[in-house]
ZAMITI-481192 format. One record per residue: x, y, z of N, C-alpha, C in turn; residue in three letters. Coordinates in pm, whole numbers, always signed. Layout:
N
+--------+--------+--------+--------+--------+--------+--------+--------+--------+------+
:    nc1 :    nc2 :    nc3 :   cac1 :   cac2 :   cac3 :    cc1 :    cc2 :    cc3 : rest :
+--------+--------+--------+--------+--------+--------+--------+--------+--------+------+
:      X :      Y :      Z :      X :      Y :      Z :      X :      Y :      Z :  ALA :
...
+--------+--------+--------+--------+--------+--------+--------+--------+--------+------+
END
This chain:
109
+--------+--------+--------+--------+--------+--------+--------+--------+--------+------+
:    nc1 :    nc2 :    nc3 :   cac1 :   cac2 :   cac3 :    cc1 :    cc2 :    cc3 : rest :
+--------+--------+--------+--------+--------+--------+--------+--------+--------+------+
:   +343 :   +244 :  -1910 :   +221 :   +181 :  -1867 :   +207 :   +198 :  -1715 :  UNK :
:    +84 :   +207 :  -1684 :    +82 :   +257 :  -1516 :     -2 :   +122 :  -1449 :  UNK :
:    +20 :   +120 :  -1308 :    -76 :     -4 :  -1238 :   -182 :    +32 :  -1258 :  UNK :
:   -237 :    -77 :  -1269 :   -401 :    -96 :  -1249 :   -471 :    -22 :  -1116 :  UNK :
:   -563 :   +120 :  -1134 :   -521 :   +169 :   -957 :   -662 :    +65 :   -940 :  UNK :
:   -750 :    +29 :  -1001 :   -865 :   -103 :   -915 :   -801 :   -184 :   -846 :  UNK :
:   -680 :   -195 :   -871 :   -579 :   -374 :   -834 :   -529 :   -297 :   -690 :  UNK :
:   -503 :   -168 :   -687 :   -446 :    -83 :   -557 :   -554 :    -62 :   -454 :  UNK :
:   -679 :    -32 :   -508 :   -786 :    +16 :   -439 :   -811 :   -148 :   -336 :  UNK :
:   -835 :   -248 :   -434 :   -820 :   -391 :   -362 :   -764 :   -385 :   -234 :  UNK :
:   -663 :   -361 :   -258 :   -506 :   -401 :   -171 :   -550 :   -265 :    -61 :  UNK :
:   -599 :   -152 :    -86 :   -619 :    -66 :    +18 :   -718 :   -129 :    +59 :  UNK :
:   -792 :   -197 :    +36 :   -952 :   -237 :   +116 :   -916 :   -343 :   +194 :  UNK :
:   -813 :   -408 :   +170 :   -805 :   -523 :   +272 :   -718 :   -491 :   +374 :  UNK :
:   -654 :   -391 :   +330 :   -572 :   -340 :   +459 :   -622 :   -232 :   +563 :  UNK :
:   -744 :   -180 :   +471 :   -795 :    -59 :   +541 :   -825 :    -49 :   +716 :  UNK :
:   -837 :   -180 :   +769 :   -799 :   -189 :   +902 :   -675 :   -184 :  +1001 :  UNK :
:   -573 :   -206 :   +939 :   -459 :   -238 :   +997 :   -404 :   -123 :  +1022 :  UNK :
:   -341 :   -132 :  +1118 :   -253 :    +22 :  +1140 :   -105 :    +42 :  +1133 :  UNK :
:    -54 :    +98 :  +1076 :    +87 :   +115 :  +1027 :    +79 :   +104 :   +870 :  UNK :
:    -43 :   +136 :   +779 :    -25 :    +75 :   +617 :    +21 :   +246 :   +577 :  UNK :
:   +103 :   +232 :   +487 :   +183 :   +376 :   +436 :   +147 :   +308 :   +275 :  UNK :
:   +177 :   +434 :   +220 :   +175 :   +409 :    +73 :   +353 :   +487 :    -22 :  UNK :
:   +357 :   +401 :    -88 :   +487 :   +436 :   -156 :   +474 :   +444 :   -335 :  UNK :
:   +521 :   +527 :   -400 :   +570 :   +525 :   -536 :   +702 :   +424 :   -564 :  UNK :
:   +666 :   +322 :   -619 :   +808 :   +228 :   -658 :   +790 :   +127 :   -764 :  UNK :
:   +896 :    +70 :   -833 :   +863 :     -4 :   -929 :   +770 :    +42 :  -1033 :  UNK :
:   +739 :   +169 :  -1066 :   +647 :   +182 :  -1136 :   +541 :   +184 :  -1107 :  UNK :
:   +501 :   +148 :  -1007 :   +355 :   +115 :   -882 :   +280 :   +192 :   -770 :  UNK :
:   +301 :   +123 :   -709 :   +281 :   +166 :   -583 :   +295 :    +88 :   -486 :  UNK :
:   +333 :    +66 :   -376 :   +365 :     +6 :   -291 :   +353 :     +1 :   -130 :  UNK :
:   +235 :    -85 :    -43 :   +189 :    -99 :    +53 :   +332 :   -131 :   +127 :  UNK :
:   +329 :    -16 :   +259 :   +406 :    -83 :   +372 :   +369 :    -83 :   +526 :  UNK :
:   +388 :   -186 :   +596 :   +323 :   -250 :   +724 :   +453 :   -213 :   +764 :  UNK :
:   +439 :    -88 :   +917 :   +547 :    -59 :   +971 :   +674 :    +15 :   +922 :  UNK :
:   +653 :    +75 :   +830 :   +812 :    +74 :   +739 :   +826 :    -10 :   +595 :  UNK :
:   +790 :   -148 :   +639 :   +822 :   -260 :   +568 :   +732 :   -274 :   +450 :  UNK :
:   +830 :   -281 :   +295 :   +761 :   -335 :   +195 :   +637 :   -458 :   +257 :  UNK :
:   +535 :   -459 :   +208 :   +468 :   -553 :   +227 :   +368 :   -568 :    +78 :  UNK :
:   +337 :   -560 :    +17 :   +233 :   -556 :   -137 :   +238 :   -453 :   -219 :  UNK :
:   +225 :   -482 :   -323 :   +147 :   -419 :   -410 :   +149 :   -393 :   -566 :  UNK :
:   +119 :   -286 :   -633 :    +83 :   -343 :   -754 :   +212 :   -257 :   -871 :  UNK :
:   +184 :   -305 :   -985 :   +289 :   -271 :  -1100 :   +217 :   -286 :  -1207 :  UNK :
:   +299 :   -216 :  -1316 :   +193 :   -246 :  -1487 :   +224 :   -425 :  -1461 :  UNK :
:   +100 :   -438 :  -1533 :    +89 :   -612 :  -1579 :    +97 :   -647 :  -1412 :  UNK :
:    +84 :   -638 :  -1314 :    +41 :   -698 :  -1195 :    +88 :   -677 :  -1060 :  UNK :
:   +116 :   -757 :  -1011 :   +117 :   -681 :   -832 :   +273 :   -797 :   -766 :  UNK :
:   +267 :   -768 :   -663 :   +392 :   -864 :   -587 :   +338 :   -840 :   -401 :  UNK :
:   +403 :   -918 :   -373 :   +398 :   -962 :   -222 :   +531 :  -1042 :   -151 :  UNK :
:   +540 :   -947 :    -57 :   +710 :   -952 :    +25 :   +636 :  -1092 :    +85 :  UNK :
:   +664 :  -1207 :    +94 :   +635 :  -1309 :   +193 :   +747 :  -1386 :   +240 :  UNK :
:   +870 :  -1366 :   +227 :  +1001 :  -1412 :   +289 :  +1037 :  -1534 :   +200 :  UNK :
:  +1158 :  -1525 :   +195 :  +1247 :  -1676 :   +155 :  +1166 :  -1802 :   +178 :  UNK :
:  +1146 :  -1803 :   +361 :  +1069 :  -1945 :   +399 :   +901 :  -1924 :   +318 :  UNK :
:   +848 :  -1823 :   +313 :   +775 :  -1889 :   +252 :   +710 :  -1869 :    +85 :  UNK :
:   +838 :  -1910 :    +58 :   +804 :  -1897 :   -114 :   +748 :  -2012 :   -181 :  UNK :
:   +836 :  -2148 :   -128 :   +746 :  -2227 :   -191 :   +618 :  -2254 :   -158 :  UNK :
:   +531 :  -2199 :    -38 :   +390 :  -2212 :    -48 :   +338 :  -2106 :   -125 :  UNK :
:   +384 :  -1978 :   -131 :   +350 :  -1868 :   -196 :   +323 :  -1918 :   -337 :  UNK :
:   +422 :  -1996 :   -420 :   +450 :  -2061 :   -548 :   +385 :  -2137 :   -580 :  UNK :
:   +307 :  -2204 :   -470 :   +173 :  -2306 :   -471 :    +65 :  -2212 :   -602 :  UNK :
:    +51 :  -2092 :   -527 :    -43 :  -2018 :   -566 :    -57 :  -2010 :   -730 :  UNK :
:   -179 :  -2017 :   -803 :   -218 :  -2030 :   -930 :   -147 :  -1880 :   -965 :  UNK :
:    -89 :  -1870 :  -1090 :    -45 :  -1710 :  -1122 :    +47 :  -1648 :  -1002 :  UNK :
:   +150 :  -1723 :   -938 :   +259 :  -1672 :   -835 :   +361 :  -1701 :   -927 :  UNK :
:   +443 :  -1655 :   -909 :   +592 :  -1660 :   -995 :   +697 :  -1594 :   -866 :  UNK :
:   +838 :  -1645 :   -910 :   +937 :  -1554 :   -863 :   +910 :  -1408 :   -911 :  UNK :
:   +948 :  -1306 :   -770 :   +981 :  -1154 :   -865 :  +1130 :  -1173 :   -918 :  UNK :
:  +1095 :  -1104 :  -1093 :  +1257 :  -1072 :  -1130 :  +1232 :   -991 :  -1187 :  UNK :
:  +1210 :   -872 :  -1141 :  +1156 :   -720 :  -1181 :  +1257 :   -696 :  -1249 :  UNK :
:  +1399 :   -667 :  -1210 :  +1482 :   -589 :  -1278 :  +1580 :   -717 :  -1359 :  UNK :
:  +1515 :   -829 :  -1381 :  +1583 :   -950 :  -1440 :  +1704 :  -1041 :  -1359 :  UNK :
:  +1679 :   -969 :  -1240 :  +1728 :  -1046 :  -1142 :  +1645 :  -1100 :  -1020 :  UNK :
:  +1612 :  -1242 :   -951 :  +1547 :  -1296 :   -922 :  +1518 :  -1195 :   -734 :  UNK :
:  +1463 :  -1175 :   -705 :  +1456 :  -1128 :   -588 :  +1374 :  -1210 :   -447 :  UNK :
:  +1486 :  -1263 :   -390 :  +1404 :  -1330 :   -308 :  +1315 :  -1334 :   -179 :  UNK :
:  +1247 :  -1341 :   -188 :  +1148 :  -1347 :   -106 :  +1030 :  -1263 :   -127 :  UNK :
:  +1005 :  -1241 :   -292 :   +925 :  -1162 :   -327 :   +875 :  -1252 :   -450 :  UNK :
:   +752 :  -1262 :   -442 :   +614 :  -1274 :   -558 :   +594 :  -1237 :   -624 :  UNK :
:   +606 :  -1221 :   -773 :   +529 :  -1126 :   -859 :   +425 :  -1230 :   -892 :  UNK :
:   +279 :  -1138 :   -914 :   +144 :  -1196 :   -909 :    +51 :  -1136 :  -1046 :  UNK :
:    +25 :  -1214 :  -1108 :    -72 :  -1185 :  -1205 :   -181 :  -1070 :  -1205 :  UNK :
:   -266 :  -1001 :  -1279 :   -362 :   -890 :  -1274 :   -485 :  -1009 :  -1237 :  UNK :
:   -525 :  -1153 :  -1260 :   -583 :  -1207 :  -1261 :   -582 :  -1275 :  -1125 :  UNK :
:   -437 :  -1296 :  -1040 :   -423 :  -1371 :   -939 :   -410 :  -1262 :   -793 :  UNK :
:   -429 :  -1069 :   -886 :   -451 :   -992 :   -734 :   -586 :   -982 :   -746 :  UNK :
:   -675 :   -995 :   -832 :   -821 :   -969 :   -856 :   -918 :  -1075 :   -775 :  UNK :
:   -827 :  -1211 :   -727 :   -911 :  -1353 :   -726 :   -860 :  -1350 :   -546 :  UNK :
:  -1014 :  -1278 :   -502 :   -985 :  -1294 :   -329 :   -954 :  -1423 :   -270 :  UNK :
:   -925 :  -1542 :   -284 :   -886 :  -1664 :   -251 :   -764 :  -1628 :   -264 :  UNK :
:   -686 :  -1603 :   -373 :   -540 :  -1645 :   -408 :   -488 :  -1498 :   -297 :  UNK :
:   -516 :  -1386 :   -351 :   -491 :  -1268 :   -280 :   -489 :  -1269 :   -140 :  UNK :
:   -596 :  -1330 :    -30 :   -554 :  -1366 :    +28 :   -507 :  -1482 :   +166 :  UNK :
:   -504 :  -1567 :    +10 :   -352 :  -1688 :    +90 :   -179 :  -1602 :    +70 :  UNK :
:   -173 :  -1545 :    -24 :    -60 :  -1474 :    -54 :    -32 :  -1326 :    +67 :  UNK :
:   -147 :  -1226 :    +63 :   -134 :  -1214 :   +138 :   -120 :  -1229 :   +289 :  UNK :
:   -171 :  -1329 :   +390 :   -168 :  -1429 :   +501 :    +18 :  -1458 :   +499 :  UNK :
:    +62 :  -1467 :   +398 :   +168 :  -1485 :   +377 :   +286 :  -1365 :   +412 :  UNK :
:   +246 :  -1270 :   +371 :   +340 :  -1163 :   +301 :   +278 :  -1124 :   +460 :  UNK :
:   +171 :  -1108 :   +547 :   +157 :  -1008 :   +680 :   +259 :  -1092 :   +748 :  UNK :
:   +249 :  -1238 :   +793 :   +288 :  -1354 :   +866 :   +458 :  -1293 :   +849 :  UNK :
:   +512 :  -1275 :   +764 :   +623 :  -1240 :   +740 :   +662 :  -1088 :   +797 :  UNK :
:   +617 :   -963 :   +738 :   +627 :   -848 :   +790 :   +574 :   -807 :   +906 :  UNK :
:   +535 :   -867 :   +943 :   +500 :   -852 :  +1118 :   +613 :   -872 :  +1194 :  UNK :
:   +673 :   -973 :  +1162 :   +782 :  -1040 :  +1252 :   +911 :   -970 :  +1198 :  UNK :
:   +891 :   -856 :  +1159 :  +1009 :   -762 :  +1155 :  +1016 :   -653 :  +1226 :  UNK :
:  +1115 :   -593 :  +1297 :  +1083 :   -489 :  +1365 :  +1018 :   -383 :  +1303 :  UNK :
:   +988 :   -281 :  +1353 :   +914 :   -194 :  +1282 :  +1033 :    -57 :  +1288 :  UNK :
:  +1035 :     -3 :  +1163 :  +1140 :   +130 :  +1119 :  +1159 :   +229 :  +1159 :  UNK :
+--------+--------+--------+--------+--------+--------+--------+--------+--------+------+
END
């Protein structure tokens, strides 16, 4: 099963300003990175967002946020997000606000 590329095209439109956004093949997906740095994106059945350890439990606030446990192990500081909760520009982005707030404040690669 392949990502949703509408759910990618999203995620390119909101980034389409920023400078440093790269694109990656991973997880089955594809995968936005700010600087180097994982930062979003999407997978069959839905998307994820790097927003750090500190802020998971607001991330978790979010309607359709879950822990990522892609490979059945819990990965922290990562989101996996519903096809319904990357589609819904409110949730998308408070999550994202999240996941930049975080990869910014990493050096860059």
């Amino acid at each position: 099963m392949a990502h949703d590329e509408g759910l990618a095209e999203i995620l390119r439109g909101d980034l389409a300003d920023l400078p440093g956004i790269t694109e990656k093949r991973m997880f089955g997906g594809l995968v936005l990175l700010l600087d180097g740095h994982m930062l979003c994106g999407v997978h069959p059945g839905g998307g994820m967002f790097r927003v750090g350890k500190e802020n998971e439990a607001a991330a978790l606030t979010v309607p359709g946020a879950e822990p990522m446990a892609f490979t059945g192990r819990r990965m922290g500081g990562f989101i996996d997000v519903s096809d319904d909760a990357l589609a819904d520009e409110d949730r998308r982005e408070r999550l994202m606000g999240l996941a930049l707030g975080f990869v910014r404040a990493l050096p860059p690669k």
